[in-house]
PyMOL commands that place a pseudoatom at each C-alpha (Angstrom):
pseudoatom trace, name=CA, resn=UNK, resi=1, chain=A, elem=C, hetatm=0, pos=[105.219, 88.027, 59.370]
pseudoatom trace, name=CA, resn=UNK, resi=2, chain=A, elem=C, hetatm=0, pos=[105.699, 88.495, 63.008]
pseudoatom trace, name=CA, resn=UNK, resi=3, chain=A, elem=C, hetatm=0, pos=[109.333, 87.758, 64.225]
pseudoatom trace, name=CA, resn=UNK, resi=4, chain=A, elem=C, hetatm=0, pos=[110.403, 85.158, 66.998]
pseudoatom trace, name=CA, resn=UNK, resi=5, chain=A, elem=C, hetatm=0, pos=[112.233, 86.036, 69.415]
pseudoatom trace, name=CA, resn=UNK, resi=6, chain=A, elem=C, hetatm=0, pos=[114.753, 83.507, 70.566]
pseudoatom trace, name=CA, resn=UNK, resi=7, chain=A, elem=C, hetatm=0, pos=[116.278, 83.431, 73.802]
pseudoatom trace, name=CA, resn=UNK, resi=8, chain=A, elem=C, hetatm=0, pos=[116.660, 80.926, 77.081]
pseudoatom trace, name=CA, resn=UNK, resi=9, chain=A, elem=C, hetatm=0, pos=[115.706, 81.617, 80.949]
pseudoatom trace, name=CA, resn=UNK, resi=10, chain=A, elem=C, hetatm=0, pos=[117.774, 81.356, 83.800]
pseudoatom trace, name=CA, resn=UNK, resi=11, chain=A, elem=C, hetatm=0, pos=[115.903, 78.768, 86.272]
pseudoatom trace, name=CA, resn=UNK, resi=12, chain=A, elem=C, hetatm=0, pos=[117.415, 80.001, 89.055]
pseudoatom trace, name=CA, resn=UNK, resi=13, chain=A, elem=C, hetatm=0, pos=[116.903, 83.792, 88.843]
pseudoatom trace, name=CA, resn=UNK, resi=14, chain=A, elem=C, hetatm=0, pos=[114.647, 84.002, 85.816]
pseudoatom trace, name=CA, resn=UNK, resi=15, chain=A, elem=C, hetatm=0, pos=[117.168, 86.275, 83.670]
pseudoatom trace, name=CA, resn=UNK, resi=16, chain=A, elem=C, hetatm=0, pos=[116.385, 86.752, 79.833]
pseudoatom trace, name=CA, resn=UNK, resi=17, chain=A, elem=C, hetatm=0, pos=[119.757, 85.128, 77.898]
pseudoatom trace, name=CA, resn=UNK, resi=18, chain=A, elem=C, hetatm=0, pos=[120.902, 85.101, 74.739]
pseudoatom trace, name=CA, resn=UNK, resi=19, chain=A, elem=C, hetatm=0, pos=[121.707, 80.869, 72.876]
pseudoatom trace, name=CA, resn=UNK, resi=20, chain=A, elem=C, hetatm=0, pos=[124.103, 80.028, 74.514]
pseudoatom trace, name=CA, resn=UNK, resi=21, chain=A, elem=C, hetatm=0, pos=[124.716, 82.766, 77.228]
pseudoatom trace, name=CA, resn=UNK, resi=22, chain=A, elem=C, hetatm=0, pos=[125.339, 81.433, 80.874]
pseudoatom trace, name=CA, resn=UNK, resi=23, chain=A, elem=C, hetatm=0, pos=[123.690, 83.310, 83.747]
pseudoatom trace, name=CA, resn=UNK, resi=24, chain=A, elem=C, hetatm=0, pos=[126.313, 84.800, 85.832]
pseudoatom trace, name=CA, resn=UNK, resi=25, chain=A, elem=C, hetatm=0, pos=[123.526, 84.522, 88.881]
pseudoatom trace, name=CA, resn=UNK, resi=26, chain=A, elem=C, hetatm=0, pos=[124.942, 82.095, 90.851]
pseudoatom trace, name=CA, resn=UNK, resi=27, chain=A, elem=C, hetatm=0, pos=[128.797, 84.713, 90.347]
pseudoatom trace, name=CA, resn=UNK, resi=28, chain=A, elem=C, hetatm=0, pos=[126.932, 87.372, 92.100]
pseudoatom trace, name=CA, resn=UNK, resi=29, chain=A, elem=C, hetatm=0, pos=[125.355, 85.642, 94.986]
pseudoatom trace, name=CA, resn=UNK, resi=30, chain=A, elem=C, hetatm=0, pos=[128.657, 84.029, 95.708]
pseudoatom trace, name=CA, resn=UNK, resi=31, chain=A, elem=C, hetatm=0, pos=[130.769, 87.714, 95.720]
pseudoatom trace, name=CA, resn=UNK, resi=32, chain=A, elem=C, hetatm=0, pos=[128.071, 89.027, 97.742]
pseudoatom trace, name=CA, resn=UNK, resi=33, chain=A, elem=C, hetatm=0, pos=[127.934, 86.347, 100.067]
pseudoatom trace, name=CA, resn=UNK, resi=34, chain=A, elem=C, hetatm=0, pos=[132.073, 86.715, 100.590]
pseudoatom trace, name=CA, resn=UNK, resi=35, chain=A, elem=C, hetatm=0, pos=[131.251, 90.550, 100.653]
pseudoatom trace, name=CA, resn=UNK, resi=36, chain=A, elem=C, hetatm=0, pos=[129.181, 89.868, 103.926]
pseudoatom trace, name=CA, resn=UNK, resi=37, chain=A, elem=C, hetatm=0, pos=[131.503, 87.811, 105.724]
pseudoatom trace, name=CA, resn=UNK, resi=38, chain=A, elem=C, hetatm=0, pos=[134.505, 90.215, 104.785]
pseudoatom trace, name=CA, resn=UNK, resi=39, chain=A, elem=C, hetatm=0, pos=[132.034, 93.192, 106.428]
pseudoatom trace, name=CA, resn=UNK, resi=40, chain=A, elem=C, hetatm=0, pos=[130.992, 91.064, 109.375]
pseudoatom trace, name=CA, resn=UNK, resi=41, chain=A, elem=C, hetatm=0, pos=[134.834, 90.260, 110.084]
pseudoatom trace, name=CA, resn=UNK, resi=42, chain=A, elem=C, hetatm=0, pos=[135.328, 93.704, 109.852]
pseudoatom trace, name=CA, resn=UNK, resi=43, chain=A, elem=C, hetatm=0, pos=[132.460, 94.697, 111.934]
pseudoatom trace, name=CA, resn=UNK, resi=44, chain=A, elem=C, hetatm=0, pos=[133.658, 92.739, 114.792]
pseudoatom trace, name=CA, resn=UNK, resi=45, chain=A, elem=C, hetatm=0, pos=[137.078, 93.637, 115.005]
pseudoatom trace, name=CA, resn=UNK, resi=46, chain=A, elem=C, hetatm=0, pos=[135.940, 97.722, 115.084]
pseudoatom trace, name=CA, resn=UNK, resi=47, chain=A, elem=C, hetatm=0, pos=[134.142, 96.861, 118.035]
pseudoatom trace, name=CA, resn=UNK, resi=48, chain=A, elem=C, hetatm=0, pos=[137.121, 95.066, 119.434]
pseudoatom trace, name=CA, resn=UNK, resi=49, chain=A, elem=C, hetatm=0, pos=[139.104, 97.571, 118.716]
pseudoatom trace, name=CA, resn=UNK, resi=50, chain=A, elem=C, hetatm=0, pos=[136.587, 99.930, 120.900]
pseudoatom trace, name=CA, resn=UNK, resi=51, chain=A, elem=C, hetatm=0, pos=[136.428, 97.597, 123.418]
pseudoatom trace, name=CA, resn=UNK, resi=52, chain=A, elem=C, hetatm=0, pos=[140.379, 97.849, 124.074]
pseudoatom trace, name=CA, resn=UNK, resi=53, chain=A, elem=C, hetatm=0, pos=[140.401, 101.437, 123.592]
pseudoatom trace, name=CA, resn=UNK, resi=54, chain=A, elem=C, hetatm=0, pos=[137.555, 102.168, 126.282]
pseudoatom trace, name=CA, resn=UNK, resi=55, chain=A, elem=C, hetatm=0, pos=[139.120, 99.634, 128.935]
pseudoatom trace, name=CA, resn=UNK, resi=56, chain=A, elem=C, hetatm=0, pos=[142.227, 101.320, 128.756]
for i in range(1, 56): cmd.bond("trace and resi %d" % i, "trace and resi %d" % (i + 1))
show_as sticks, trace
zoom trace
């Protein structure tokens, strides 16, 4: 007798989960979009930063 495997699929990214598992998907795309914007801040006051220093 051949066994069944049971298990749902995330629509949005197409992850394999257990009953009743959420996808944690939509967690990651969130952190890595507030990832980006903390680098880009970051980015932009470096080059501030040079700026100032090479002006004097």
């Amino acid at each position: 007798m051949a066994r069944r495997t049971i298990y749902n699929v995330c629509p949005r990214c197409g992850a394999n989960l257990d009953p009743g598992e959420s996808c944690t998907c939509e967690d990651h795309k969130e952190r890595s979009e507030e990832f980006s914007s903390l680098y880009f801040e970051q980015w932009e006051q470096m080059k501030l930063d040079l700026r100032s220093r090479e002006d004097g």
